[in-house]
Biopython code that builds the backbone (N, CA, C, O; Angstrom):
import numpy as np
from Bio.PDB.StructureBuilder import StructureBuilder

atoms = [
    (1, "UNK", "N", (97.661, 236.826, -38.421)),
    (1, "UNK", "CA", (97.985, 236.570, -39.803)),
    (1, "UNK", "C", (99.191, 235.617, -39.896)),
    (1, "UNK", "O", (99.159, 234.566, -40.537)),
    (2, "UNK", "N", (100.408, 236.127, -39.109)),
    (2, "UNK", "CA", (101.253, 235.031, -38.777)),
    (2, "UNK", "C", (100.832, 233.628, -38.799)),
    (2, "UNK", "O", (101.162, 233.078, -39.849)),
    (3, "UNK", "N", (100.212, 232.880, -37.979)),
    (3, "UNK", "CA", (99.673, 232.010, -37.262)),
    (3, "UNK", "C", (98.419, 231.378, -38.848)),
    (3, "UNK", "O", (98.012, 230.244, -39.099)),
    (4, "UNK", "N", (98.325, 231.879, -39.122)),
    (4, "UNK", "CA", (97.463, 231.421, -40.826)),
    (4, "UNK", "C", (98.436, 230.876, -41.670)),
    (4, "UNK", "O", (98.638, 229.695, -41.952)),
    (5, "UNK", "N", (99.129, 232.093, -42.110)),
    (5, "UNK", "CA", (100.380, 231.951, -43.341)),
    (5, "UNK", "C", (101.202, 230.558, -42.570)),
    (5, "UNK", "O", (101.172, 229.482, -43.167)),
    (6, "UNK", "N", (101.835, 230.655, -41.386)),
    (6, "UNK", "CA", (103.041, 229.620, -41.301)),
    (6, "UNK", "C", (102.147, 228.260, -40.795)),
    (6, "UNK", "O", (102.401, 227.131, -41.213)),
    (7, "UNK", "N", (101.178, 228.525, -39.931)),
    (7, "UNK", "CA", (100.145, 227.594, -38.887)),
    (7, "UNK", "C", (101.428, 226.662, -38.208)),
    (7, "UNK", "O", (101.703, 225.473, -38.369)),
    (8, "UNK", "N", (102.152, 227.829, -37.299)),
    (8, "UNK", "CA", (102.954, 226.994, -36.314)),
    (8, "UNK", "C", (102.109, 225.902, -35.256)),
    (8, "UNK", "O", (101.060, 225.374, -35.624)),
    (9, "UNK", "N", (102.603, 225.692, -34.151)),
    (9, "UNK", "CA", (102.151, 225.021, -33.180)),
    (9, "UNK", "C", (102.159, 226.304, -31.822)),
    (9, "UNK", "O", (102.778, 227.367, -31.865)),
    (10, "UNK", "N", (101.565, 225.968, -31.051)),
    (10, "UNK", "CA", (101.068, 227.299, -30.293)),
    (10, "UNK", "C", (102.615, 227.168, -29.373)),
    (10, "UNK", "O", (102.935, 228.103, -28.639)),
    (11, "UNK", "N", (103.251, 226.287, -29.463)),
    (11, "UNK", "CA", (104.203, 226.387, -28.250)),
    (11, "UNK", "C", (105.081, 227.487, -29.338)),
    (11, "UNK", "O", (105.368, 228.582, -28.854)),
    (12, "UNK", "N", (105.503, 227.207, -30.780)),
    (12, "UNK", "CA", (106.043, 227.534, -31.287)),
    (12, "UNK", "C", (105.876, 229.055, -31.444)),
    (12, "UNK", "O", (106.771, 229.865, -31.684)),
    (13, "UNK", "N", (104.558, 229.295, -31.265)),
    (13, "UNK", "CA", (103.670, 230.627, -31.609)),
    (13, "UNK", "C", (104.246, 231.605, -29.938)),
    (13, "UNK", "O", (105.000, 232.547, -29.693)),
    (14, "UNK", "N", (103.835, 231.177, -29.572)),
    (14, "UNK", "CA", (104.037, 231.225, -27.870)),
    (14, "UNK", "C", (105.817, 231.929, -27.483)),
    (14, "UNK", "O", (106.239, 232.847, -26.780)),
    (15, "UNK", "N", (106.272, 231.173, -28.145)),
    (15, "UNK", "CA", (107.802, 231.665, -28.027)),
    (15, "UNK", "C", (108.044, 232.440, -28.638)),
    (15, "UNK", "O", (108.842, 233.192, -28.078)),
    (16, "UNK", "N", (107.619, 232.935, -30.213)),
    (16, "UNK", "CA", (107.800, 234.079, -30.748)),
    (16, "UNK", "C", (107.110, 235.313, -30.363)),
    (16, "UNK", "O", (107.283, 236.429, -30.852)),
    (17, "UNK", "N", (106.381, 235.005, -29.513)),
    (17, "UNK", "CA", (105.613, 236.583, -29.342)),
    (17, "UNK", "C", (105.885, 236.507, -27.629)),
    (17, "UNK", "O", (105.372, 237.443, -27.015)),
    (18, "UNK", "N", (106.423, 235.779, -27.033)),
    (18, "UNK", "CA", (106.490, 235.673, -25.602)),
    (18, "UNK", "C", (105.381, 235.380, -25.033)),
    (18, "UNK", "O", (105.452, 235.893, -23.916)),
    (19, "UNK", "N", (104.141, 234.721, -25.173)),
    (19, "UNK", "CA", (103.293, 233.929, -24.718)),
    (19, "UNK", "C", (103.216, 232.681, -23.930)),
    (19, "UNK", "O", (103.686, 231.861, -24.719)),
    (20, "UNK", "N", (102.834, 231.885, -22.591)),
    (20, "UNK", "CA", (102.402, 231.067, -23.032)),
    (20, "UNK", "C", (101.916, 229.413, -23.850)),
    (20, "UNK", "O", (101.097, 228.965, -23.047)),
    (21, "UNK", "N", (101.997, 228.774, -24.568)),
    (21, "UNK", "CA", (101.276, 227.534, -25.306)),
    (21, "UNK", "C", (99.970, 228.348, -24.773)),
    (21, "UNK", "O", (99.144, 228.871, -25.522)),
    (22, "UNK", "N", (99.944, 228.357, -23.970)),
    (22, "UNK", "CA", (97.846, 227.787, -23.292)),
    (22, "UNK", "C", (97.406, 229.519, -23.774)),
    (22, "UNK", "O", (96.264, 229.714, -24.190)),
    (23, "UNK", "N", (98.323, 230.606, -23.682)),
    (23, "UNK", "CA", (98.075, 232.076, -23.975)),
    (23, "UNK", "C", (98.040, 232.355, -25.205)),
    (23, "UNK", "O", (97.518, 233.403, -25.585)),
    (24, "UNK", "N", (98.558, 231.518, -26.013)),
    (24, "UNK", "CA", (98.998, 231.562, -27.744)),
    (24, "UNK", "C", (97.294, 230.942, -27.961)),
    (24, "UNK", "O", (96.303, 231.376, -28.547)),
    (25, "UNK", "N", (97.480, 230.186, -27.460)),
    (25, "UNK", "CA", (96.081, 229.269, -28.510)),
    (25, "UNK", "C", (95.121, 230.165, -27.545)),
    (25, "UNK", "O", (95.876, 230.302, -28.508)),
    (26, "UNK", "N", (94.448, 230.768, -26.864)),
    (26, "UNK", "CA", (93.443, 231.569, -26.077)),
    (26, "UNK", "C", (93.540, 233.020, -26.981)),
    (26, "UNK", "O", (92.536, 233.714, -27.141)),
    (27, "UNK", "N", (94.574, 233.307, -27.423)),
    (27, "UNK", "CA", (94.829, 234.873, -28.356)),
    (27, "UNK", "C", (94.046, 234.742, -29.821)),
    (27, "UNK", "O", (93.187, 235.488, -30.292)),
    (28, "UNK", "N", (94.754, 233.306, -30.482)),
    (28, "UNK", "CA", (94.002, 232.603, -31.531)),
    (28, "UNK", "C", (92.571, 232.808, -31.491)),
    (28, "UNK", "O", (91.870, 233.390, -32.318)),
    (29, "UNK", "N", (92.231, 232.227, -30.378)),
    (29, "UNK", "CA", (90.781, 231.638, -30.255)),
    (29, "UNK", "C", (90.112, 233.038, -30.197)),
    (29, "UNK", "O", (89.207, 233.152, -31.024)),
    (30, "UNK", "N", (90.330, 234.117, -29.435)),
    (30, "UNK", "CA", (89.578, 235.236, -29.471)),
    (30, "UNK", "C", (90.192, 235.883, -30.552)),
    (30, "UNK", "O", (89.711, 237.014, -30.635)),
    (31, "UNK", "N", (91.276, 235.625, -31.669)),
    (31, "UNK", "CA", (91.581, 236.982, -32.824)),
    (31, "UNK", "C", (90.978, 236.742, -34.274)),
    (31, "UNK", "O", (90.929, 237.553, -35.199)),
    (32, "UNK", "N", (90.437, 235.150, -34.236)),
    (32, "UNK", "CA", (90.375, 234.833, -35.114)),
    (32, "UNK", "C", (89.243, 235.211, -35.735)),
    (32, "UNK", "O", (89.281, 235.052, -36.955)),
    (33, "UNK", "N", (88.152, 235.704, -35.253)),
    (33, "UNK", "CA", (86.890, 235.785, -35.528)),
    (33, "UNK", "C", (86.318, 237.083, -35.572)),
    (33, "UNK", "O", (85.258, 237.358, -36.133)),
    (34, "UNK", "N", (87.446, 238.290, -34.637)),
    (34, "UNK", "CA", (87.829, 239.299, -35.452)),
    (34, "UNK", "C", (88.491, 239.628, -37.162)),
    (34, "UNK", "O", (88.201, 240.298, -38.154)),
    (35, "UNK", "N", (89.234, 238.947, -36.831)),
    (35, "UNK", "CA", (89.811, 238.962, -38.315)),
    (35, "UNK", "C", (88.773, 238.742, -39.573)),
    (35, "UNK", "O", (88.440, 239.426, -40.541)),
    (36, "UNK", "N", (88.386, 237.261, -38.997)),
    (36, "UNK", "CA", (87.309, 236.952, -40.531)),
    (36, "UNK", "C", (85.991, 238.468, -40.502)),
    (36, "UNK", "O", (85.481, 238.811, -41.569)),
    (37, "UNK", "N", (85.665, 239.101, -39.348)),
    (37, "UNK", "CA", (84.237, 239.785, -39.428)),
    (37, "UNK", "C", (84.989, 240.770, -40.055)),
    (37, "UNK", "O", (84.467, 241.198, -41.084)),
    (38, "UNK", "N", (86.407, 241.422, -39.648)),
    (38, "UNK", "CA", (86.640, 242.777, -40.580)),
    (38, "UNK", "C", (87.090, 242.100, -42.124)),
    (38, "UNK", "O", (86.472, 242.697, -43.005)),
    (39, "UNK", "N", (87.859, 241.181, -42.601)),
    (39, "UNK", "CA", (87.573, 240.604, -43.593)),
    (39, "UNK", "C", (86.378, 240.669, -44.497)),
    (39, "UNK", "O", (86.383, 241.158, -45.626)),
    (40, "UNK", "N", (85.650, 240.283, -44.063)),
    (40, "UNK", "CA", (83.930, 240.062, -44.202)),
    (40, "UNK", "C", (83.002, 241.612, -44.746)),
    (40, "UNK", "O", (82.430, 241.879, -45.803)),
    (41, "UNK", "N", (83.251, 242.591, -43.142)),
    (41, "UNK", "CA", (82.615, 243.838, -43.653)),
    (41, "UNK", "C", (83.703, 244.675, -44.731)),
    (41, "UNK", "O", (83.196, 245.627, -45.323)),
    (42, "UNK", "N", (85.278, 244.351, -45.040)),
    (42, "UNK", "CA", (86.011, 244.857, -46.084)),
    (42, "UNK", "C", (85.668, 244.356, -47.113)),
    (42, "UNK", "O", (86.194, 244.732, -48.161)),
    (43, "UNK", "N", (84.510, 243.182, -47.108)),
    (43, "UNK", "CA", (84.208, 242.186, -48.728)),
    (43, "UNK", "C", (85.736, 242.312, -49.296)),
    (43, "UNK", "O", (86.047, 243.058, -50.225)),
    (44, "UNK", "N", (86.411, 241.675, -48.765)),
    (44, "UNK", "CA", (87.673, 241.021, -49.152)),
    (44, "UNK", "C", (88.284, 239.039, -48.825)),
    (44, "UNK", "O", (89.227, 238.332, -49.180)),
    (45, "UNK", "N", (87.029, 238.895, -47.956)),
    (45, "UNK", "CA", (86.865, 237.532, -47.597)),
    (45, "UNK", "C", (86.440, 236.792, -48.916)),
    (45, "UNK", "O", (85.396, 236.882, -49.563)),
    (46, "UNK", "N", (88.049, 235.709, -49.202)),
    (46, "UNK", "CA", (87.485, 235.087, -50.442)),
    (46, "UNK", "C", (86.490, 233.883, -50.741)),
    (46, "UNK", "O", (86.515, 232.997, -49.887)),
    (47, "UNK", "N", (85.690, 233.713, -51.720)),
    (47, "UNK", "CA", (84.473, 232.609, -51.547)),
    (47, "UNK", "C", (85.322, 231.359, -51.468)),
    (47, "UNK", "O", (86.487, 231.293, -51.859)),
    (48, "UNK", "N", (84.573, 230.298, -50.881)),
    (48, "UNK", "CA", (84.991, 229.156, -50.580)),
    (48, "UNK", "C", (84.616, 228.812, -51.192)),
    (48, "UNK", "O", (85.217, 227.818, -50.784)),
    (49, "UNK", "N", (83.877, 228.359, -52.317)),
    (49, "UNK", "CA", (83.732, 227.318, -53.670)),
    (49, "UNK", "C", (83.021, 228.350, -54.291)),
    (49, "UNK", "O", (82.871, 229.515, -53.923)),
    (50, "UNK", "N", (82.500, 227.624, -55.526)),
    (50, "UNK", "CA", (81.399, 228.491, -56.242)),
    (50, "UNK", "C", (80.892, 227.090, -56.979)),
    (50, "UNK", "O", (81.318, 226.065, -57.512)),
    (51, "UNK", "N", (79.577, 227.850, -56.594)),
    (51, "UNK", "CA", (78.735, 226.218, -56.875)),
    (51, "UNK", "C", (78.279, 226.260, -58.476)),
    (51, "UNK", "O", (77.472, 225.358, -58.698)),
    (52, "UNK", "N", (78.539, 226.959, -59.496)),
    (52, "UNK", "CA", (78.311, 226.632, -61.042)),
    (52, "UNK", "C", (79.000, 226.811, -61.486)),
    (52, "UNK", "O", (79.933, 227.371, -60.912)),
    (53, "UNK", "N", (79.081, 226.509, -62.729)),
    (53, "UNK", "CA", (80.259, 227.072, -63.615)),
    (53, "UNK", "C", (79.886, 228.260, -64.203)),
    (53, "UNK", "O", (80.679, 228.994, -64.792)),
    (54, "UNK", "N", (79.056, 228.415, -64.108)),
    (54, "UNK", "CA", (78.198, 229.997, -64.685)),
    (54, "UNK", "C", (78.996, 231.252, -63.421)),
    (54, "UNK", "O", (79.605, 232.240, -63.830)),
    (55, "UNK", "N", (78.849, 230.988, -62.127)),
    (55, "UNK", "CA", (79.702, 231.929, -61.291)),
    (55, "UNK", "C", (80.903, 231.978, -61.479)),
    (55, "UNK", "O", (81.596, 232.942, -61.153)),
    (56, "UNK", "N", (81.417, 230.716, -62.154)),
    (56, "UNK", "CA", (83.292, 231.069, -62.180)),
    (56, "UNK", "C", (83.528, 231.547, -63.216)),
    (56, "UNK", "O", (84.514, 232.282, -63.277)),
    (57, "UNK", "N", (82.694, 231.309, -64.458)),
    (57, "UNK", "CA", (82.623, 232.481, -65.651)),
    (57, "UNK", "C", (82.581, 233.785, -65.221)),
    (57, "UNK", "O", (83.555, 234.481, -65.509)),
    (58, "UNK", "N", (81.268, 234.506, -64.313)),
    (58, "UNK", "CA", (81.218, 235.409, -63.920)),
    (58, "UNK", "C", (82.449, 236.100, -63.385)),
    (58, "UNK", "O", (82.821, 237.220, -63.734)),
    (59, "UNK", "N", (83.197, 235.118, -62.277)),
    (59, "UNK", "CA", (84.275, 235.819, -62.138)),
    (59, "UNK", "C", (85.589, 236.006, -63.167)),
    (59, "UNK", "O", (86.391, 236.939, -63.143)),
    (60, "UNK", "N", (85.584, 235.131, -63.858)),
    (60, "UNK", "CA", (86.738, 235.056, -65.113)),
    (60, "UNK", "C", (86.383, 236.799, -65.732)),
    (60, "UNK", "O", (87.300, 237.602, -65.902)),
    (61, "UNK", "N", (85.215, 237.072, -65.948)),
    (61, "UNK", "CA", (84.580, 238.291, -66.964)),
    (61, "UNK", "C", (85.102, 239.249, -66.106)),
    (61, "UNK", "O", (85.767, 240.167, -66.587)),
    (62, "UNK", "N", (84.836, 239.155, -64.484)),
    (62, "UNK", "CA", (85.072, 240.242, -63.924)),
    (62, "UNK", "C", (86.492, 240.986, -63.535)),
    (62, "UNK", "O", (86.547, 242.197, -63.323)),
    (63, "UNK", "N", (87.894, 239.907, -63.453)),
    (63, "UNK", "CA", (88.786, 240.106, -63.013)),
    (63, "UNK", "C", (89.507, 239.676, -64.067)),
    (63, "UNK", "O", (90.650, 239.480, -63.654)),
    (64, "UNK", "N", (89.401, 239.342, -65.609)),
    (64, "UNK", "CA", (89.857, 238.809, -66.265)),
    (64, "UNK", "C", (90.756, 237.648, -66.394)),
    (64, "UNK", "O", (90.216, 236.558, -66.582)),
    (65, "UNK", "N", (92.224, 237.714, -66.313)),
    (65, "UNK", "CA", (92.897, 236.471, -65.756)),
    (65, "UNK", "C", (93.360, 236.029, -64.769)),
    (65, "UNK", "O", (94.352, 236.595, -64.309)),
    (66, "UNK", "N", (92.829, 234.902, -64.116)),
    (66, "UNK", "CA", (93.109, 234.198, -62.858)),
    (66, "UNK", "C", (93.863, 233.559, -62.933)),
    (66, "UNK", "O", (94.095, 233.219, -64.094)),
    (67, "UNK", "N", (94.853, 232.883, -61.742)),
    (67, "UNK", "CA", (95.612, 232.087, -61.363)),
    (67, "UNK", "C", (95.205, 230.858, -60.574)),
    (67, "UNK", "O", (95.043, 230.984, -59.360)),
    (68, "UNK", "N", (95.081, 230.040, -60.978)),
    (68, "UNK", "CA", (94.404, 228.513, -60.002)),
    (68, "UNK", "C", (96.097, 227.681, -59.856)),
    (68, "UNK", "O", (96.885, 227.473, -60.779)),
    (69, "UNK", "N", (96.226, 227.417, -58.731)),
    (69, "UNK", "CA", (97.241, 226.719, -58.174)),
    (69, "UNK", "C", (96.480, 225.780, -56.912)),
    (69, "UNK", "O", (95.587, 226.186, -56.169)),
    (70, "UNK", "N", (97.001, 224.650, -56.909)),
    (70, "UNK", "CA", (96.944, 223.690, -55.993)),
    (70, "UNK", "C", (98.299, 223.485, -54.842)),
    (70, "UNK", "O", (99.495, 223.677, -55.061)),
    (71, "UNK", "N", (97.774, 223.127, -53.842)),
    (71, "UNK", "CA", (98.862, 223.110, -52.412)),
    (71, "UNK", "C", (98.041, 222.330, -51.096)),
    (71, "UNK", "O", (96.901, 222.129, -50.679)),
    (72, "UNK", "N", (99.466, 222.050, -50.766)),
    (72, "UNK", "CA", (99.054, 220.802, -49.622)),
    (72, "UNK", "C", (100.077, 221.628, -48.348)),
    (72, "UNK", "O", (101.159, 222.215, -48.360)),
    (73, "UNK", "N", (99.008, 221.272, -47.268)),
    (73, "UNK", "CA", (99.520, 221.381, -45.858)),
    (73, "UNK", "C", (99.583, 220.280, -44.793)),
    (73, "UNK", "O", (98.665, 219.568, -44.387)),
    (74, "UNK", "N", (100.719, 220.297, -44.476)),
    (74, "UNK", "CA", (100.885, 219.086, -43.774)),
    (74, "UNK", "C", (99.785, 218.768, -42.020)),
    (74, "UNK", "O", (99.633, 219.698, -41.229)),
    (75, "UNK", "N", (99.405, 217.880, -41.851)),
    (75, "UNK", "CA", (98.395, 217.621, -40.977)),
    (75, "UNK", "C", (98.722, 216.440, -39.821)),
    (75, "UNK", "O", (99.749, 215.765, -39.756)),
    (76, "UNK", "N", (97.718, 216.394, -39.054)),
    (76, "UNK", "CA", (97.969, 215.211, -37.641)),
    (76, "UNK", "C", (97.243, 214.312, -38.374)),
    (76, "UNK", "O", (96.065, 214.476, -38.691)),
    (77, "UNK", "N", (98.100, 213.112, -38.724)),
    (77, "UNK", "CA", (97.503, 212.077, -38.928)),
    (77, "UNK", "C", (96.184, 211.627, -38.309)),
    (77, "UNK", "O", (95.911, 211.679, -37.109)),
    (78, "UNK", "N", (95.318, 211.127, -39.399)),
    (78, "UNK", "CA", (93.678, 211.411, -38.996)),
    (78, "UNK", "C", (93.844, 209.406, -38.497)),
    (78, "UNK", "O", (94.405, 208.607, -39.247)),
    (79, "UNK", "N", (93.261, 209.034, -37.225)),
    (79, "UNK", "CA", (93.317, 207.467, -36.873)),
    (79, "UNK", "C", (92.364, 207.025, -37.700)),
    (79, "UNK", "O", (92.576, 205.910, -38.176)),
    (80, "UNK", "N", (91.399, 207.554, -38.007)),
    (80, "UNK", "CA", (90.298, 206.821, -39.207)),
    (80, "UNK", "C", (91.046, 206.420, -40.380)),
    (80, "UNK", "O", (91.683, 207.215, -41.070)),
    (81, "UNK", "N", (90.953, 205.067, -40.617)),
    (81, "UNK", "CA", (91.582, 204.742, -41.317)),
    (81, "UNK", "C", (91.325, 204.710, -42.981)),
    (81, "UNK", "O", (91.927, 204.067, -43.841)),
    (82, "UNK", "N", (89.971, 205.845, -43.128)),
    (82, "UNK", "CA", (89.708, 206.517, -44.548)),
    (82, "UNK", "C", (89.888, 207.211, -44.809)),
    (82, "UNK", "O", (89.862, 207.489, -46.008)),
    (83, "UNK", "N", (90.243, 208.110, -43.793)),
    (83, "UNK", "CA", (90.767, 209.438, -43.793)),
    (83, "UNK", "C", (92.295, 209.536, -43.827)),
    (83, "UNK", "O", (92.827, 210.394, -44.532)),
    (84, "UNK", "N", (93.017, 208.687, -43.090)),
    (84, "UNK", "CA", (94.468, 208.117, -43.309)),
    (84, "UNK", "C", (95.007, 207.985, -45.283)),
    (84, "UNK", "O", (96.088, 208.247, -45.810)),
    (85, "UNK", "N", (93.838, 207.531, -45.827)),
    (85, "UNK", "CA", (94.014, 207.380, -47.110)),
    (85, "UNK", "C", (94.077, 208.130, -47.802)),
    (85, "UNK", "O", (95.006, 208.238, -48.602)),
    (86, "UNK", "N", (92.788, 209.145, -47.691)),
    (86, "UNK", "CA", (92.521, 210.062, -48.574)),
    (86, "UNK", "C", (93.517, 211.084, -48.546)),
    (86, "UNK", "O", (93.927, 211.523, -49.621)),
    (87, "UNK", "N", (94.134, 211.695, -47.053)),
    (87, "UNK", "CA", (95.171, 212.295, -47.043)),
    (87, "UNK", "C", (96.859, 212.000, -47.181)),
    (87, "UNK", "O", (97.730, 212.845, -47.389)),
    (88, "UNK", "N", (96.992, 210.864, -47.039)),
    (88, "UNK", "CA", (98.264, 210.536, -47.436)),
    (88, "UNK", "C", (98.846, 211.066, -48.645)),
    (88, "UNK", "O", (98.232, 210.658, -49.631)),
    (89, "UNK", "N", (99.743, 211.776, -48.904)),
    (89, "UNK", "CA", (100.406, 212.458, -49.937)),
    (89, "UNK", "C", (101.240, 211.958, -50.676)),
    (89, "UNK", "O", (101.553, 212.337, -51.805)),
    (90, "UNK", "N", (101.830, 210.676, -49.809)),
    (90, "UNK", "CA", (102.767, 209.960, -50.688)),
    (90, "UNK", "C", (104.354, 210.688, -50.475)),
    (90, "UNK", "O", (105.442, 210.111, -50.494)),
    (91, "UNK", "N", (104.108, 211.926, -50.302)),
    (91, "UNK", "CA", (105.329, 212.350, -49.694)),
    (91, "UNK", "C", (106.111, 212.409, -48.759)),
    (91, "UNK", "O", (105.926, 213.114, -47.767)),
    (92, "UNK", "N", (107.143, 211.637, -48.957)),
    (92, "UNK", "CA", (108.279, 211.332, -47.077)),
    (92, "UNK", "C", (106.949, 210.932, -46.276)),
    (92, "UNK", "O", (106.852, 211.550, -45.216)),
    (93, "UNK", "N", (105.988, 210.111, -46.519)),
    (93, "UNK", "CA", (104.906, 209.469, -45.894)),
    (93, "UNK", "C", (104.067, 210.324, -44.685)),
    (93, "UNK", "O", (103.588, 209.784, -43.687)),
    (94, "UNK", "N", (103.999, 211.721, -44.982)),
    (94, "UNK", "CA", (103.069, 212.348, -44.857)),
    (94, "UNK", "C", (101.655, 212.575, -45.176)),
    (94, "UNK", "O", (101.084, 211.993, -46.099)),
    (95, "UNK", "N", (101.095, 213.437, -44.394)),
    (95, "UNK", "CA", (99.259, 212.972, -44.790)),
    (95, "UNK", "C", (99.013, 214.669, -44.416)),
    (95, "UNK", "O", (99.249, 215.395, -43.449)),
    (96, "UNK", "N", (98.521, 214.796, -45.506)),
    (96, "UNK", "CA", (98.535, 216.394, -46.363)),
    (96, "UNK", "C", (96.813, 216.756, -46.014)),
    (96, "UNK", "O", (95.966, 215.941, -45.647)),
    (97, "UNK", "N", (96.595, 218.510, -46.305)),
    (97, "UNK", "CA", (95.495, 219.181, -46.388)),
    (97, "UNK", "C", (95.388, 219.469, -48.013)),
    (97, "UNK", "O", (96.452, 220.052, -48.223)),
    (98, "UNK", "N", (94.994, 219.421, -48.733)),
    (98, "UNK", "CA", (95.031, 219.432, -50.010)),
    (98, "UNK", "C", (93.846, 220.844, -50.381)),
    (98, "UNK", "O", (92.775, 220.871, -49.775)),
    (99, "UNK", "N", (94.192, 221.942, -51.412)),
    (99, "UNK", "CA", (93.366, 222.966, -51.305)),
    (99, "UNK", "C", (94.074, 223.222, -52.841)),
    (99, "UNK", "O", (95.122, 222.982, -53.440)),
    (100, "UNK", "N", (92.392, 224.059, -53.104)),
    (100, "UNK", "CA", (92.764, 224.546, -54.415)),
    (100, "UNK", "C", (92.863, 226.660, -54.492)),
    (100, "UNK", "O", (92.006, 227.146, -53.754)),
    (101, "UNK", "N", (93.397, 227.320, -54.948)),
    (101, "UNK", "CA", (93.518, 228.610, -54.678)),
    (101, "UNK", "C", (93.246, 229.098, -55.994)),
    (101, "UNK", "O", (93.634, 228.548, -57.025)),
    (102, "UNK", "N", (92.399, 230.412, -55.916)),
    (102, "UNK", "CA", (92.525, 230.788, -57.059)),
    (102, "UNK", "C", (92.431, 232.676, -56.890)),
    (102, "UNK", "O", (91.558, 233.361, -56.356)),
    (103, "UNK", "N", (93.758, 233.097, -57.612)),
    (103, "UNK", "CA", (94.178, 234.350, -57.746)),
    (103, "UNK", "C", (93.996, 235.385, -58.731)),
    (103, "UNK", "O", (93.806, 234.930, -59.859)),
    (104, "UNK", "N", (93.997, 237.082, -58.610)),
    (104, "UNK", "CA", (93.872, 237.447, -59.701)),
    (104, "UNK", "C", (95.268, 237.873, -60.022)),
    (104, "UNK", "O", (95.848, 238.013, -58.945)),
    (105, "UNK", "N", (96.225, 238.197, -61.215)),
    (105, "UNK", "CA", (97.259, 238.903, -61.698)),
    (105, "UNK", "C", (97.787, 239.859, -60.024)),
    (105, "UNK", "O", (98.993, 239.729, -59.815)),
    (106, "UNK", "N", (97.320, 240.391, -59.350)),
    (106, "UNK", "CA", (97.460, 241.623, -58.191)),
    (106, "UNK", "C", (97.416, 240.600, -57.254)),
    (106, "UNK", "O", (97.402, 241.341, -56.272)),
    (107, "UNK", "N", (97.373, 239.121, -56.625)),
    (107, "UNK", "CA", (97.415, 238.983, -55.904)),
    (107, "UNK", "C", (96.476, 238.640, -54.312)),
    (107, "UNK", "O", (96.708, 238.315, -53.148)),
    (108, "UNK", "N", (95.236, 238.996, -55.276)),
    (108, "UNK", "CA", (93.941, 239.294, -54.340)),
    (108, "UNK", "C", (93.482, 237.717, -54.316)),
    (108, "UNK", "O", (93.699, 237.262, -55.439)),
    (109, "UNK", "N", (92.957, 236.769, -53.496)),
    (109, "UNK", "CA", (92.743, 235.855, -53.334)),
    (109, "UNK", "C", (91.154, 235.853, -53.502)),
    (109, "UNK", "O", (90.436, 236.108, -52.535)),
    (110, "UNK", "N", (90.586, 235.535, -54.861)),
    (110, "UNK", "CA", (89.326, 234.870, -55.004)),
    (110, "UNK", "C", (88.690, 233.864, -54.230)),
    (110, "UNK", "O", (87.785, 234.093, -53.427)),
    (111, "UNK", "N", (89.099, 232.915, -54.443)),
    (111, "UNK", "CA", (88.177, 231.872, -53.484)),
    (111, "UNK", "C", (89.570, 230.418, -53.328)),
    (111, "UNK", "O", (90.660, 230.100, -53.802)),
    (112, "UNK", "N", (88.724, 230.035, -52.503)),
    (112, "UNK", "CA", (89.661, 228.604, -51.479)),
    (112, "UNK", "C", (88.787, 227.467, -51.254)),
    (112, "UNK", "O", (87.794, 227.361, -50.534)),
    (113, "UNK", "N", (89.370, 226.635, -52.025)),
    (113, "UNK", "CA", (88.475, 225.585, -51.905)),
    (113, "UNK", "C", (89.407, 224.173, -51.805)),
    (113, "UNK", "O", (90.151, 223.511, -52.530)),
    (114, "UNK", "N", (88.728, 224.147, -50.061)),
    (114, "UNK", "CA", (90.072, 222.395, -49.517)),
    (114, "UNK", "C", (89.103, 221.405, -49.862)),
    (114, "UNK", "O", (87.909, 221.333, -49.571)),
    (115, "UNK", "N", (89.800, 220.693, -50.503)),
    (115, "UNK", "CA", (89.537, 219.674, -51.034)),
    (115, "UNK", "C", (89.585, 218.292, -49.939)),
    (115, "UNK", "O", (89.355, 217.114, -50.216)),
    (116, "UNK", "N", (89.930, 218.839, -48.747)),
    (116, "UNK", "CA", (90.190, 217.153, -47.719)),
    (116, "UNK", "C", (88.334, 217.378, -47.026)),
    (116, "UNK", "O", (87.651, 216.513, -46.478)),
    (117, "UNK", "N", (87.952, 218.863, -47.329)),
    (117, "UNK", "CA", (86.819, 218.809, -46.961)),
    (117, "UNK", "C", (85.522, 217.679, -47.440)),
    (117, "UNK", "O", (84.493, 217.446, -46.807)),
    (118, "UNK", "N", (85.903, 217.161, -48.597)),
    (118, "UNK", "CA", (85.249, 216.220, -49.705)),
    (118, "UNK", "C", (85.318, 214.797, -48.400)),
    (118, "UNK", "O", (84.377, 214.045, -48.147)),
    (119, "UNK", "N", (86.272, 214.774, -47.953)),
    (119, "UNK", "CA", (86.745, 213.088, -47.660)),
    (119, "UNK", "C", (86.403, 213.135, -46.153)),
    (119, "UNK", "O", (86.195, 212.103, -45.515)),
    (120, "UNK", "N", (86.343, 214.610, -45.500)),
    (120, "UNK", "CA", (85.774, 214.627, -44.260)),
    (120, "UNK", "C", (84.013, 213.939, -43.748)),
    (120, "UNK", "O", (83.631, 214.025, -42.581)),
]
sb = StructureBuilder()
sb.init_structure("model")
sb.init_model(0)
sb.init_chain("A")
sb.init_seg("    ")
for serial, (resi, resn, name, xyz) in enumerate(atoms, 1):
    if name == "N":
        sb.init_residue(resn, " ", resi, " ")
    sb.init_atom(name, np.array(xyz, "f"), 0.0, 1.0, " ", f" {name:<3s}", serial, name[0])
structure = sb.get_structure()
């Protein structure tokens, strides 16, 4: 969960838990897919888009008021030079992950939808 919320670098990861680099990213690689399946069978895994506007009604009815906020994560500059574009943020000349979030009042994370996925 660490390693989601901050998305250090594995050397960085590695030193906080006494790992490793090559043991940090091998822990990743096998925890991660635990995580999403108990996620998944808790149906607490939030949707990644919703393809009508009729489903995001649905959810508006169901949880009443949501929170939609937008946020950017900083990234390895992509050498494609369309992808260089689309992510550039403009900020201190960084090149961003761009995602849209949407919350209920409690905190529970509805759905996640990255938007650099569009330009991929």
């Amino acid at each position: 969960m660490y390693y989601l919320k901050t998305y250090p670098t594995f050397e960085v990861l590695g030193f906080h838990f006494g790992f490793s680099p090559g043991h940090a990213h091998n822990h990743i690689d096998n925890l991660l897919p635990v995580l999403l399946r108990s996620l998944s069978d808790l149906d607490v895994l939030p949707a990644r888009s919703h393809g009508t506007p009729a489903e995001f009604l649905q959810l508006v009815e169901k949880y009443g008021d949501i929170l939609i906020d937008g946020m950017e994560c900083p990234c390895v500059r992509p050498q494609d030079e369309e992808l260089q574009k689309a992510r550039f943020s403009g900020k201190k000349k960084r090149h961003m992950l761009k995602a849209v979030v949407g919350t209920t009042l409690h905190r529970q994370i509805l759905f996640l939808f990255c938007l650099f996925c569009l330009f991929a």
